[in-house]
Backbone as CSV, one residue per row, in Angstrom:
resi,resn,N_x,N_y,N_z,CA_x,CA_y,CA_z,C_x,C_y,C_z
1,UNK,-68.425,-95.171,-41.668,-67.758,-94.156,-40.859,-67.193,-94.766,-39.578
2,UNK,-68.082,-95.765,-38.534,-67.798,-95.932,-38.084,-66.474,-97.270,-38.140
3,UNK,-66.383,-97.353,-39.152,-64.768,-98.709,-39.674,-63.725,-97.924,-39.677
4,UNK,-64.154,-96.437,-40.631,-63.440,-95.774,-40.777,-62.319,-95.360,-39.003
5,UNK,-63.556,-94.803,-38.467,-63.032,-94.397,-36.904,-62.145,-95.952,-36.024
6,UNK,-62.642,-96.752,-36.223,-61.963,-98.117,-35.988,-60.641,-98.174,-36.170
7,UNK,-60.877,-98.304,-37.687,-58.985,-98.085,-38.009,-58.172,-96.970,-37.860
8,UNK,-59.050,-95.894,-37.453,-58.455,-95.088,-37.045,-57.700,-94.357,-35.618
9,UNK,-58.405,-95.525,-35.114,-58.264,-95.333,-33.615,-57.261,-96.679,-33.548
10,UNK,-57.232,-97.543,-34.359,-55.981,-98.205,-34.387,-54.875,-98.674,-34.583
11,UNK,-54.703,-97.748,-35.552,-53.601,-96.952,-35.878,-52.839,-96.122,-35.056
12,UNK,-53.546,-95.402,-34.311,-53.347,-94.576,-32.941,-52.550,-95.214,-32.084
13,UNK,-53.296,-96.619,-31.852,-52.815,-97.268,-30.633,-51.615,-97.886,-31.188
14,UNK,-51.808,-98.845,-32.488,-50.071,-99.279,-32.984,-49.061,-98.470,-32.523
15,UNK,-49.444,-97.188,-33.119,-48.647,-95.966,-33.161,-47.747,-95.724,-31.761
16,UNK,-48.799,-96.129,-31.250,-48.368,-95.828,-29.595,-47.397,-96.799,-28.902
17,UNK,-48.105,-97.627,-29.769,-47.525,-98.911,-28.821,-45.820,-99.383,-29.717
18,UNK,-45.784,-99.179,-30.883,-44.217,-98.812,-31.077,-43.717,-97.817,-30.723
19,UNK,-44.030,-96.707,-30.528,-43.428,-95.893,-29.549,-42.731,-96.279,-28.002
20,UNK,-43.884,-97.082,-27.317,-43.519,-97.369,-26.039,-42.231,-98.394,-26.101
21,UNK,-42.381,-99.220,-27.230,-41.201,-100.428,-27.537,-40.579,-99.740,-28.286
22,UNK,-38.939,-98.936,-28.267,-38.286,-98.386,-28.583,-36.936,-99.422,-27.818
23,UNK,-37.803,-99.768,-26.805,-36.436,-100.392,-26.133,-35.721,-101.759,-26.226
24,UNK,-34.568,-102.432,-26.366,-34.309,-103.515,-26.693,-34.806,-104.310,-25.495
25,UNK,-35.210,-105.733,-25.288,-35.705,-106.915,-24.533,-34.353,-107.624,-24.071
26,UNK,-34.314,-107.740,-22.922,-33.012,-108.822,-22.462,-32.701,-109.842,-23.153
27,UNK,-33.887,-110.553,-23.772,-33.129,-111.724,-24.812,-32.606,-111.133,-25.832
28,UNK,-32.887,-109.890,-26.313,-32.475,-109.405,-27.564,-31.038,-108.691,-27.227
29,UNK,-31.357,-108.357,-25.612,-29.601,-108.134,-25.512,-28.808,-109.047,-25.062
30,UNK,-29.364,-110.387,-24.874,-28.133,-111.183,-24.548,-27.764,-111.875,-26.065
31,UNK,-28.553,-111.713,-26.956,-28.115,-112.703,-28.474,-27.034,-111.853,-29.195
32,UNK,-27.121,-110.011,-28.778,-26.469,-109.415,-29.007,-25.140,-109.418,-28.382
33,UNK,-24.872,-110.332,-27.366,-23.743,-110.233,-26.988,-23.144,-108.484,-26.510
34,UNK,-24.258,-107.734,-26.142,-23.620,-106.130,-26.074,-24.769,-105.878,-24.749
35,UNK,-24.143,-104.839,-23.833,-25.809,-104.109,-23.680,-24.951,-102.818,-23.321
36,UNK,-25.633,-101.430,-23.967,-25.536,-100.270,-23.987,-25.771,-99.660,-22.891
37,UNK,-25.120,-99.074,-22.303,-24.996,-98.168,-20.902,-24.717,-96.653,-21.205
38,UNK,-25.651,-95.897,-20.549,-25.498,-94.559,-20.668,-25.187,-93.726,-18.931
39,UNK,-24.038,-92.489,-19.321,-23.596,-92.370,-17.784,-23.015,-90.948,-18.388
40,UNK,-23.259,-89.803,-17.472,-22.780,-88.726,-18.292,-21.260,-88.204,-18.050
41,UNK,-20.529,-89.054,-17.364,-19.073,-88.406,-17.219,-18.593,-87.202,-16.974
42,UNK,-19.650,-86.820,-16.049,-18.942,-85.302,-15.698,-19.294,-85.080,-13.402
43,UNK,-19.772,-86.426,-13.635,-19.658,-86.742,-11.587,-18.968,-87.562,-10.994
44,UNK,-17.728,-86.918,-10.725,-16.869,-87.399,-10.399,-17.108,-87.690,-8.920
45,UNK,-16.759,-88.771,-8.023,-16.143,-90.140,-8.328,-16.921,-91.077,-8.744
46,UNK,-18.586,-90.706,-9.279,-19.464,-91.934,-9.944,-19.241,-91.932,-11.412
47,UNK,-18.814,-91.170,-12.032,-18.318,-91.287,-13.277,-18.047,-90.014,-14.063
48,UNK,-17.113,-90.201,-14.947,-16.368,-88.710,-15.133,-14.847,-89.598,-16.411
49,UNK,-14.663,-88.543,-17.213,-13.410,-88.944,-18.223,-11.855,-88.350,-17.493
50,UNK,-11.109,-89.306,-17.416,-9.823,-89.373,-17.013,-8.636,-88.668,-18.267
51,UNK,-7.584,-88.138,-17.819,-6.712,-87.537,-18.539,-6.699,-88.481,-20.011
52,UNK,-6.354,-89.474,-20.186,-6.351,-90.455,-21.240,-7.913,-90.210,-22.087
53,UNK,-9.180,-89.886,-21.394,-10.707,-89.575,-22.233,-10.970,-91.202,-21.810
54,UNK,-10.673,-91.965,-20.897,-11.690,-93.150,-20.463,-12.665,-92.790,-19.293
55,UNK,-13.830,-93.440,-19.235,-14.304,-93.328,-18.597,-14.392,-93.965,-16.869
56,UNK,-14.162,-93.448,-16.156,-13.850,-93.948,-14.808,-14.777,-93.777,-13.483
57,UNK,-14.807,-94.282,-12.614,-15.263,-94.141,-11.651,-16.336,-95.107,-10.752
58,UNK,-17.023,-94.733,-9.885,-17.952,-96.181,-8.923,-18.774,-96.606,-9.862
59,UNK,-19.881,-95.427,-10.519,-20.953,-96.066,-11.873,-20.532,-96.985,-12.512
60,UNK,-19.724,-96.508,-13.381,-18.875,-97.283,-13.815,-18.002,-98.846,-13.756
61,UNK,-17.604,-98.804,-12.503,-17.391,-100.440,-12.353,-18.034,-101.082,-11.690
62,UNK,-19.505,-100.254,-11.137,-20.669,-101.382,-10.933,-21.597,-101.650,-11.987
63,UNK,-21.567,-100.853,-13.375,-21.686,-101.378,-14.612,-21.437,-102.304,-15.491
64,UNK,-19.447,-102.288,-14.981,-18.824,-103.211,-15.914,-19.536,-104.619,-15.233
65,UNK,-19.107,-104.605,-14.043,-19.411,-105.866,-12.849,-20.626,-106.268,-13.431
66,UNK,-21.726,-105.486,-13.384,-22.999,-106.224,-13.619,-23.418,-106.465,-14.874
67,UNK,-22.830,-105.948,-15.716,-22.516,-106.236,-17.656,-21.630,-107.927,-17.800
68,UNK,-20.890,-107.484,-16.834,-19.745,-109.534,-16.953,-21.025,-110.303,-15.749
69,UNK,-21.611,-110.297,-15.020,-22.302,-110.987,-14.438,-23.039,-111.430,-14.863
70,UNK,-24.212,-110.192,-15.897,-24.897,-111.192,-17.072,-24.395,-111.410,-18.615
71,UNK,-23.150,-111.855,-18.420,-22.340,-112.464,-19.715,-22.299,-111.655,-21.011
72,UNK,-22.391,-109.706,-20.359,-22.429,-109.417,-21.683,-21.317,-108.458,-21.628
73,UNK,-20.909,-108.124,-22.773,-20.028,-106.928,-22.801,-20.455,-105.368,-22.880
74,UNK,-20.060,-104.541,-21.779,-20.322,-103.215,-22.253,-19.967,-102.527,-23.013
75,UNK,-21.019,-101.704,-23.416,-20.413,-100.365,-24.248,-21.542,-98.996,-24.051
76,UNK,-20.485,-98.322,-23.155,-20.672,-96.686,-22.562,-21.025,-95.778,-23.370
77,UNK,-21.759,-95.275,-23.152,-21.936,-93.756,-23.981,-22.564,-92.826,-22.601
78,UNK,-21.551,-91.883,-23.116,-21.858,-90.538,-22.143,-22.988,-89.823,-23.219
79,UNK,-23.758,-89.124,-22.032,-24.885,-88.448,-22.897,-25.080,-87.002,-21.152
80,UNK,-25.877,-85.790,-21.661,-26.018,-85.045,-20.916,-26.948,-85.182,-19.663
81,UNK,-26.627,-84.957,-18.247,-27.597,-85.241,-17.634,-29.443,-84.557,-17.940
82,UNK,-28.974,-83.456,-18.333,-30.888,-83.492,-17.826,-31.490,-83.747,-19.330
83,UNK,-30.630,-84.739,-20.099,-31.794,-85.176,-21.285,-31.559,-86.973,-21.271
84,UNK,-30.917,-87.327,-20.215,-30.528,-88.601,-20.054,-31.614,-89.468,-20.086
85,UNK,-32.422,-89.581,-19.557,-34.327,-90.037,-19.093,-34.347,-90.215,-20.696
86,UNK,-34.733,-88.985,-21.803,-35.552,-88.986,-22.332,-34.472,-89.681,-23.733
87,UNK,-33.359,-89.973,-23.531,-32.525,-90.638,-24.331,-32.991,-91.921,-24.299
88,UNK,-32.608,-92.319,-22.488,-33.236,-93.936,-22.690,-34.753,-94.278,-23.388
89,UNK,-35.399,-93.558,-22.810,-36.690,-93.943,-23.860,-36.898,-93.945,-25.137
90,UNK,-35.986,-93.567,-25.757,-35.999,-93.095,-27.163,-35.078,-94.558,-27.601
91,UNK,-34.517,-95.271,-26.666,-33.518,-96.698,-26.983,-32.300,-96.214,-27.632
92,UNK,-31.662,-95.267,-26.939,-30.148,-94.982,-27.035,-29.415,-95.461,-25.997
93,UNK,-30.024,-95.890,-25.256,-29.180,-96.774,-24.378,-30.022,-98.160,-24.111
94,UNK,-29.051,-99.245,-23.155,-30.573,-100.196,-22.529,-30.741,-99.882,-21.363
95,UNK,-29.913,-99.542,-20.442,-29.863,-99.137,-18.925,-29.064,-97.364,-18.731
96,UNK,-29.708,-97.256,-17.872,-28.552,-95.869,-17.364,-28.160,-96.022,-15.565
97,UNK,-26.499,-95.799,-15.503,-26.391,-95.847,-14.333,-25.218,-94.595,-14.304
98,UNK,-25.960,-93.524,-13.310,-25.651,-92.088,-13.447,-25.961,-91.433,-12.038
99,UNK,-26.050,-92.515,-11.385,-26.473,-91.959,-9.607,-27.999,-90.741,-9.762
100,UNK,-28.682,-91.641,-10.815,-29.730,-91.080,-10.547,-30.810,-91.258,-9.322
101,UNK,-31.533,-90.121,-8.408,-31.929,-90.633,-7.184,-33.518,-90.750,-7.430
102,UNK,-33.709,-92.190,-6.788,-34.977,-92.694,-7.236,-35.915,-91.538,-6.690
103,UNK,-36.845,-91.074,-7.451,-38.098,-90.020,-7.256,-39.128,-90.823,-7.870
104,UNK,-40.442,-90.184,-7.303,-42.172,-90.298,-7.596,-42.095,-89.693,-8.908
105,UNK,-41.528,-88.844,-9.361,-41.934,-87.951,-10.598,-40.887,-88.727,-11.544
106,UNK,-39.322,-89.235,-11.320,-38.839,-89.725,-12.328,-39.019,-91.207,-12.885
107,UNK,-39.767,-91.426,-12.040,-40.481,-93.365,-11.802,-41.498,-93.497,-13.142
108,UNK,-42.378,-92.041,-13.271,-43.508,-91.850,-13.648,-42.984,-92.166,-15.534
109,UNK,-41.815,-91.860,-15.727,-41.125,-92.039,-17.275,-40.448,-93.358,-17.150
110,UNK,-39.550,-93.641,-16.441,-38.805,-94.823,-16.513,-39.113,-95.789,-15.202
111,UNK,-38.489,-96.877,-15.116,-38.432,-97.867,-14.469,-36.977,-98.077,-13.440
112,UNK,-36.883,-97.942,-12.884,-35.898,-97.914,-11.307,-35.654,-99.409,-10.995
113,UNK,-34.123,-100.043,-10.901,-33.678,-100.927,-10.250,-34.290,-100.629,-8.601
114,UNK,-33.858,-101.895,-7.782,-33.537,-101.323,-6.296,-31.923,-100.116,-6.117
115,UNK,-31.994,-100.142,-5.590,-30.793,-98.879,-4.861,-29.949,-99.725,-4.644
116,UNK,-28.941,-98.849,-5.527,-27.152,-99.881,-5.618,-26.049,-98.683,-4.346
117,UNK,-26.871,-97.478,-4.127,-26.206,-96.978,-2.995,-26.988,-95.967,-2.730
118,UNK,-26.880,-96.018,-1.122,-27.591,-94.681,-0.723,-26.790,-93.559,-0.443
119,UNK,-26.901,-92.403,-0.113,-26.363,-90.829,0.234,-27.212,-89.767,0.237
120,UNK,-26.873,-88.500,0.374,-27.444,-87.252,0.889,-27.027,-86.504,0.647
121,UNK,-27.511,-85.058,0.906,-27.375,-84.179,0.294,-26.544,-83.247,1.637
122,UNK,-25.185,-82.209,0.699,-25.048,-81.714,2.205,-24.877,-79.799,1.404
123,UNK,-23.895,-79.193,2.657,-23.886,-77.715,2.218,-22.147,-77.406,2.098
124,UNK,-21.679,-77.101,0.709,-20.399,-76.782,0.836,-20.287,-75.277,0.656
125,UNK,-19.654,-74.792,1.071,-19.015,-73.502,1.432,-18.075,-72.951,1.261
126,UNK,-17.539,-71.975,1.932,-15.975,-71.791,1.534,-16.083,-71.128,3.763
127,UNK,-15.104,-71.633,4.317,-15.140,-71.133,5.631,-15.501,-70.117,6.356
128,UNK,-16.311,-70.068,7.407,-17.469,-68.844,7.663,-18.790,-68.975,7.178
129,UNK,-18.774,-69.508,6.082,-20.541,-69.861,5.160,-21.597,-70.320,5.730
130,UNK,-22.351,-70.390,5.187,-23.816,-71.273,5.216,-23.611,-72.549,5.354
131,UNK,-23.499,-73.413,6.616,-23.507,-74.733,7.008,-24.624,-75.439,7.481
132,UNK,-26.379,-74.594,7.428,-27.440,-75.253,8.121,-28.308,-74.945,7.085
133,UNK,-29.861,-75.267,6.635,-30.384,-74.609,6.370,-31.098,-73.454,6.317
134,UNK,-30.933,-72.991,7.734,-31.466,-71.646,8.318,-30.785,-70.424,7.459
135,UNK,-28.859,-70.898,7.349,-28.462,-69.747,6.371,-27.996,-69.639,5.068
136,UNK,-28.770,-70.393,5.041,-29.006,-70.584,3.349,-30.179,-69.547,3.019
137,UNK,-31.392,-68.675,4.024,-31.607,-67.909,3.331,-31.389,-66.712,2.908
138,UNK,-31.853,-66.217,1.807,-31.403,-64.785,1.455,-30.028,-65.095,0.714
139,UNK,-29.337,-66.434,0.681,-28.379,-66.523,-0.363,-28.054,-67.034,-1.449
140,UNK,-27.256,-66.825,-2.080,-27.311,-67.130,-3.456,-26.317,-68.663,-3.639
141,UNK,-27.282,-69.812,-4.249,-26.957,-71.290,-3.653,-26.749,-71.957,-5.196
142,UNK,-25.812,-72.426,-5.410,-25.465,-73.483,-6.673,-26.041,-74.706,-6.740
143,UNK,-26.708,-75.349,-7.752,-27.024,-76.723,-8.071,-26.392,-77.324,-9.285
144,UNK,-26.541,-78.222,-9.290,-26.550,-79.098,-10.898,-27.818,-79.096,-11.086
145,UNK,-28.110,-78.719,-12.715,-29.325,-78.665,-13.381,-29.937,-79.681,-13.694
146,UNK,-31.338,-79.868,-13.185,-32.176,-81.149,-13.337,-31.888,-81.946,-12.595
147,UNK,-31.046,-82.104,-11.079,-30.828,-82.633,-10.171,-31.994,-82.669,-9.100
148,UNK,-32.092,-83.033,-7.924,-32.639,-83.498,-6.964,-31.635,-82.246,-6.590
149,UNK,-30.781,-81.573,-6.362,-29.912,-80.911,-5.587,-30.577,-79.957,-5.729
150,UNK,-31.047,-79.483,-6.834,-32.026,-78.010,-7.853,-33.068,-78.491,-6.642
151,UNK,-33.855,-79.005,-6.735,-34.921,-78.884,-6.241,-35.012,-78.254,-5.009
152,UNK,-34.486,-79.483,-4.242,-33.867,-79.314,-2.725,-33.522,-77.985,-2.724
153,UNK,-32.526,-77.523,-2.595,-32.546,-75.872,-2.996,-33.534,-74.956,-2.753
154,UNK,-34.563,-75.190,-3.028,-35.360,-74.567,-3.726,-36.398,-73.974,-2.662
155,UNK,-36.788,-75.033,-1.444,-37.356,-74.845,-0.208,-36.876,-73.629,0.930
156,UNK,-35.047,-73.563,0.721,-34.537,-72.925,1.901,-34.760,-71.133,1.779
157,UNK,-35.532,-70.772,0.656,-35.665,-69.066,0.250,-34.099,-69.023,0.211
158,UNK,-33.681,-69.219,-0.975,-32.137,-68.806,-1.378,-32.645,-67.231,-2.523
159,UNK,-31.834,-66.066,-2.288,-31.734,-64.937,-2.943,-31.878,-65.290,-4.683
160,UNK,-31.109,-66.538,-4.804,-30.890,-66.691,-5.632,-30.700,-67.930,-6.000
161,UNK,-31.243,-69.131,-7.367,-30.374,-70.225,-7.478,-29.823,-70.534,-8.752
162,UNK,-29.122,-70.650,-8.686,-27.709,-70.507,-9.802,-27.988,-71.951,-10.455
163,UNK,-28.299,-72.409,-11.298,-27.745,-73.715,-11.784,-27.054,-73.743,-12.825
164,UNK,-25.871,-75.756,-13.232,-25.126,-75.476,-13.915,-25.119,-76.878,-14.519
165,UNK,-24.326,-76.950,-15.679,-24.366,-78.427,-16.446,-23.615,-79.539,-15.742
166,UNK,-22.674,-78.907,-15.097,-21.877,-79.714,-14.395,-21.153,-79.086,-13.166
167,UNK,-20.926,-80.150,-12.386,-20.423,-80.026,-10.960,-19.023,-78.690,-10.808
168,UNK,-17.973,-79.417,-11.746,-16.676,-78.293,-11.797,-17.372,-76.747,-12.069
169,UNK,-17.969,-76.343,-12.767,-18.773,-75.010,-13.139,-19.363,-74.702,-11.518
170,UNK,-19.716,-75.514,-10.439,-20.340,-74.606,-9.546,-19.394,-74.610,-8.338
171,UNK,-18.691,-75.422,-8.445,-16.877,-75.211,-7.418,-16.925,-74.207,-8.070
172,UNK,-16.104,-74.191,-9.302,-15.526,-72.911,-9.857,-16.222,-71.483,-9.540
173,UNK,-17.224,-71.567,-9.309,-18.408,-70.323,-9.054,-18.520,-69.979,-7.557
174,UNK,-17.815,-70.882,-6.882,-18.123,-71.115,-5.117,-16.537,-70.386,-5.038
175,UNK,-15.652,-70.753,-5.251,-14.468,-70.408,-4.936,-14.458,-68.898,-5.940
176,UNK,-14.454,-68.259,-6.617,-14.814,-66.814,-7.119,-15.807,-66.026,-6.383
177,UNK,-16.236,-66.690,-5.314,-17.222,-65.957,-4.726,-19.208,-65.730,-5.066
178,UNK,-18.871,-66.434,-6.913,-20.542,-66.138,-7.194,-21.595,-66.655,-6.887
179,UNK,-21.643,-67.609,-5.953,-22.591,-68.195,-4.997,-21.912,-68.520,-3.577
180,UNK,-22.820,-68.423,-2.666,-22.043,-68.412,-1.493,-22.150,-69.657,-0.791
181,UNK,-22.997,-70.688,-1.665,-22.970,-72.272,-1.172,-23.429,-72.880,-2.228
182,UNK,-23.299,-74.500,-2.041,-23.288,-75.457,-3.455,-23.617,-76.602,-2.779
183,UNK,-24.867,-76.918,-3.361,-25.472,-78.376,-2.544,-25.587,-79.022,-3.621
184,UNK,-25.141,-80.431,-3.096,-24.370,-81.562,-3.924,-24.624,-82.810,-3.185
185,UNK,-24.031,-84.010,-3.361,-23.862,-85.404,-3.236,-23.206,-85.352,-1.804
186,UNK,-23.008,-85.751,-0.807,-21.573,-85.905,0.205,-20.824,-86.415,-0.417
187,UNK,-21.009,-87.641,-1.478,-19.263,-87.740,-1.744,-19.081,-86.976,-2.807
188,UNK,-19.435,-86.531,-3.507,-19.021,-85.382,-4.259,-18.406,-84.275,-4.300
189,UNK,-18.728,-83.492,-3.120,-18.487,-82.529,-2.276,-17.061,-83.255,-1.871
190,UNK,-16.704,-84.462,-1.015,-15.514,-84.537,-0.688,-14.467,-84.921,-1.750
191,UNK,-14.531,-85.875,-2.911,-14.118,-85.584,-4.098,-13.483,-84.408,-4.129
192,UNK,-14.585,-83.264,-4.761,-14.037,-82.154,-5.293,-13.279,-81.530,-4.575
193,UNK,-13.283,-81.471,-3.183,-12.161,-80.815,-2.159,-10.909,-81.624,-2.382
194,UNK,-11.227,-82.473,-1.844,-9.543,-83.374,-1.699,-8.860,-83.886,-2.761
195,UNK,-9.789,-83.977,-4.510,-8.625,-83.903,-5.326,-7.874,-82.205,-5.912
196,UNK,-8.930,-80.996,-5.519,-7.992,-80.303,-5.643,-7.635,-79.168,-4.357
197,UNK,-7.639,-79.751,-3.607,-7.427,-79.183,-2.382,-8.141,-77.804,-1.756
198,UNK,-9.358,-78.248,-1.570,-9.671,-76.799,-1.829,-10.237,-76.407,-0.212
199,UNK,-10.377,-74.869,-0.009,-10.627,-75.058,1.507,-11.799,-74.837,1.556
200,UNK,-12.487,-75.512,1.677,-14.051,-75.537,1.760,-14.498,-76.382,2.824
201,UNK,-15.648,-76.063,3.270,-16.168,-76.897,3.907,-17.590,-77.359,3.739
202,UNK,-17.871,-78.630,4.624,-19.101,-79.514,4.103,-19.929,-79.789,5.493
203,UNK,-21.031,-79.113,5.120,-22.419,-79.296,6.305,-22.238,-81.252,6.701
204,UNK,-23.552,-81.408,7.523,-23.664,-82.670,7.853,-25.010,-82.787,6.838
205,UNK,-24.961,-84.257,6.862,-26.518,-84.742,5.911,-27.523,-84.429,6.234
206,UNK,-27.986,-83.257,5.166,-29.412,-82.864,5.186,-30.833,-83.849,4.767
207,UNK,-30.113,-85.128,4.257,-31.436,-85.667,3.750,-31.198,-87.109,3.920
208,UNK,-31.785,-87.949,3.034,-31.125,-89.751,2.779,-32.124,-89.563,1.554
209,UNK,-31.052,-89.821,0.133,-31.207,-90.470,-0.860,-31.445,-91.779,-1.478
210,UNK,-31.676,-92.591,-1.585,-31.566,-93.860,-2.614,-31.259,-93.734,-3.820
211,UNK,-30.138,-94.580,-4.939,-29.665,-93.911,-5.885,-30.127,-95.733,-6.810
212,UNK,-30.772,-95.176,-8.017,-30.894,-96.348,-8.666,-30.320,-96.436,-10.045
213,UNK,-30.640,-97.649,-10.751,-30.037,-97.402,-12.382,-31.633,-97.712,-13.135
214,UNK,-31.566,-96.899,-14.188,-32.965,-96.710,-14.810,-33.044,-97.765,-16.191
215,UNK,-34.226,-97.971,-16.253,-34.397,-99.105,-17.790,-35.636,-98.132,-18.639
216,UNK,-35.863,-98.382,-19.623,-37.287,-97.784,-20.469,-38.169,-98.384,-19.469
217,UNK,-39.133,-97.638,-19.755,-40.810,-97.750,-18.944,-40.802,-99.250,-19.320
218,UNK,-41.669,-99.731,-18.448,-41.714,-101.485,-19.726,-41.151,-102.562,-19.884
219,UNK,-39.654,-102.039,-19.448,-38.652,-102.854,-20.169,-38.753,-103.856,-18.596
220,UNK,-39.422,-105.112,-18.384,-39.113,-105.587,-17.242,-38.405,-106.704,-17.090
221,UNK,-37.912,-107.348,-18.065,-37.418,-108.315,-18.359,-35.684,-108.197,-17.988
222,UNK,-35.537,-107.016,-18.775,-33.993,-106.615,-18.292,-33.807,-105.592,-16.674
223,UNK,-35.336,-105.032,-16.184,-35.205,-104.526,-14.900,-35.006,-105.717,-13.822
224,UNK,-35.482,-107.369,-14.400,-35.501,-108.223,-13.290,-33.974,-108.270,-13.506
225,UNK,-33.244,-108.811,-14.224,-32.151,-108.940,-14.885,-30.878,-108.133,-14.131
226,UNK,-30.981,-106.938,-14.024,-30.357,-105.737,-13.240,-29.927,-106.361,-11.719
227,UNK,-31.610,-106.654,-11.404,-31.640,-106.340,-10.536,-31.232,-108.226,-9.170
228,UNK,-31.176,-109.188,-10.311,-30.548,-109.933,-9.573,-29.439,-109.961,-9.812
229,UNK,-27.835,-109.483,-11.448,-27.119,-109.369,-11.611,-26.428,-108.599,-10.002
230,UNK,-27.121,-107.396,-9.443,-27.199,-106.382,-8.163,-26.898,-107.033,-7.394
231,UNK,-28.097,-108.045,-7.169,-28.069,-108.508,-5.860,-26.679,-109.462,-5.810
232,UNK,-26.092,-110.252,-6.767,-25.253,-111.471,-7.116,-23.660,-110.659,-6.609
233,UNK,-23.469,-109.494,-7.397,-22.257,-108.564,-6.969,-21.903,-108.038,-5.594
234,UNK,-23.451,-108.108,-4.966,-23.273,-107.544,-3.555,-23.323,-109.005,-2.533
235,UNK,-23.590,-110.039,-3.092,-23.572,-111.507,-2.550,-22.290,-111.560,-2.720
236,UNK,-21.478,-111.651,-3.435,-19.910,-111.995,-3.739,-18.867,-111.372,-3.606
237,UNK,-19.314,-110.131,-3.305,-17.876,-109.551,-2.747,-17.450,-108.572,-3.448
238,UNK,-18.083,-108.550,-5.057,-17.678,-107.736,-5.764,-17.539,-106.033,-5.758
239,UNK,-19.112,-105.983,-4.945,-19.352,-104.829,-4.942,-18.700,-103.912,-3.761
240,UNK,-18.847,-104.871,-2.621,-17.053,-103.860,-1.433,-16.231,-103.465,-2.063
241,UNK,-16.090,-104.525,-2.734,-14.129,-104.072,-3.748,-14.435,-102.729,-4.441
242,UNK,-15.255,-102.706,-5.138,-15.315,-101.446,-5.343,-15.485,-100.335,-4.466
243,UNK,-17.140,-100.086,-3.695,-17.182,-99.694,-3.068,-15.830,-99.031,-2.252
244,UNK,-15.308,-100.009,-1.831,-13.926,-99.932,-0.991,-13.194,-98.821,-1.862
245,UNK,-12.640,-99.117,-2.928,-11.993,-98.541,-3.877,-11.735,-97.408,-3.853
246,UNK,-13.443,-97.001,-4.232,-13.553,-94.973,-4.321,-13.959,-94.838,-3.349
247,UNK,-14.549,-95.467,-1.930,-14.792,-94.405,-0.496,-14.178,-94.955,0.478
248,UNK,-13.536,-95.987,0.482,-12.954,-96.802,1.710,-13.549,-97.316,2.472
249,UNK,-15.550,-97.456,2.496,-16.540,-98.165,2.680,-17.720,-98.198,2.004
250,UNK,-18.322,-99.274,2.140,-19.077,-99.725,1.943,-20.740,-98.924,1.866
251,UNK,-21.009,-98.312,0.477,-21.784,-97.697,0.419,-23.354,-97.998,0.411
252,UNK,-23.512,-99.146,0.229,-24.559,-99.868,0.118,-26.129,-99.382,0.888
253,UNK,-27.669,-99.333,0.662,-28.271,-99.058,1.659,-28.053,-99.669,2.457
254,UNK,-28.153,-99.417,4.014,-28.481,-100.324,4.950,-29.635,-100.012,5.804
């Protein structure tokens, strides 16, 4: 009985332990000549699909950058934000870079580069609105779902909180009137105004974020990997150029 319970309890653990290795190993992605990037294309200016259906934006070409730095070629797949986490673990991607903001609770599933940029959270409006947290209560406040923005939210006693799959859905809901504020990214918020002109306005920074790119639990071989490819782009210049690109500075923590 007790052999019986033996192999049975180790079976368990195999069990487990291919589970946890779902994910490909950096040598296994450099022989592959590929490594898989997941980014959901709907946060614009970190990444989002362009009239043509390519994918564009800052995520994005600090992906490509750090994909040619360690000699491999990318290949993108958009996937939904709030099942993104549980994709990578499952080894549908090898990395995700999606301006996810490093948390205690999302650490606890995956594994976190250092921070390829920091930002905050602010209050957009439509003129006259809720610009502090004080009047944010008693009103009815937009997030993106499964965000750090949701959460945040969540403290100021809002009447109500609205969440949505994507960013355009809670403009669209702000300007109709069905929430009377929408907390978001700062550059996001200015994005969405100034490419479609909209008259809104944007609080000052309520918080300081750190924004990282995620690997499977485990996977540390390709988290070291990341994370000096990171450091090499922001040694060389590469990463201003971008940076520069979509904000006209330099986003970097400092």
């Amino acid at each position: 009985m007790k052999r019986i319970l033996w192999l049975a309890s180790l079976v368990l653990v195999l069990g487990s332990l291919g589970m946890a290795q779902k994910f490909r190993t950096f040598p296994e992605i450099k022989q592959s000549g590929k490594i898989l990037i997941g980014t959901e294309g709907a946060f614009p200016p970190f990444n989002f699909f362009d009239d043509q259906n390519n994918l564009k934006g800052f995520d994005i070409d600090i992906g490509n950058a750090i994909a040619g730095q360690l000699g491999l070629g990318p290949e993108w797949k958009a996937h939904a934000w709030d099942t993104m986490l549980i994709a990578l673990n499952q080894g549908r991607f090898d990395f995700v870079i999606a301006s996810h903001t490093i948390t205690e609770e999302r650490a606890k599933a995956v594994d976190f580069t250092k921070p390829y940029y920091c930002t905050g959270n602010v209050i957009v409006s439509k003129p006259g609105g809720p610009q502090t947290p004080e009047e944010l209560k008693g009103k009815v406040i937009g997030a993106q779902l499964g965000t750090t923005f949701e959460e945040f939210a969540k403290q100021f006693g809002p009447k109500q909180l609205k969440t949505y799959q994507t960013n355009p859905d809670a403009v669209q809901d702000l300007m109709l009137g069905r929430i009377d504020a929408w907390i978001t990214d700062q550059f996001t918020a200015i994005e969405a105004i100034q490419s479609r002109d909209l008259n809104l306005q944007i609080s000052g920074l309520l918080n300081r974020e750190e924004i990282g790119m995620a690997v499977a639990k485990g996977n540390s071989l390709l988290l070291a990997a990341l994370n000096q490819a990171l450091d090499e782009i922001q040694a060389n210049g590469v990463y201003e150029q971008i940076s520069m690109k979509w904000f006209g500075k330099d986003i970097r923590c400092k």
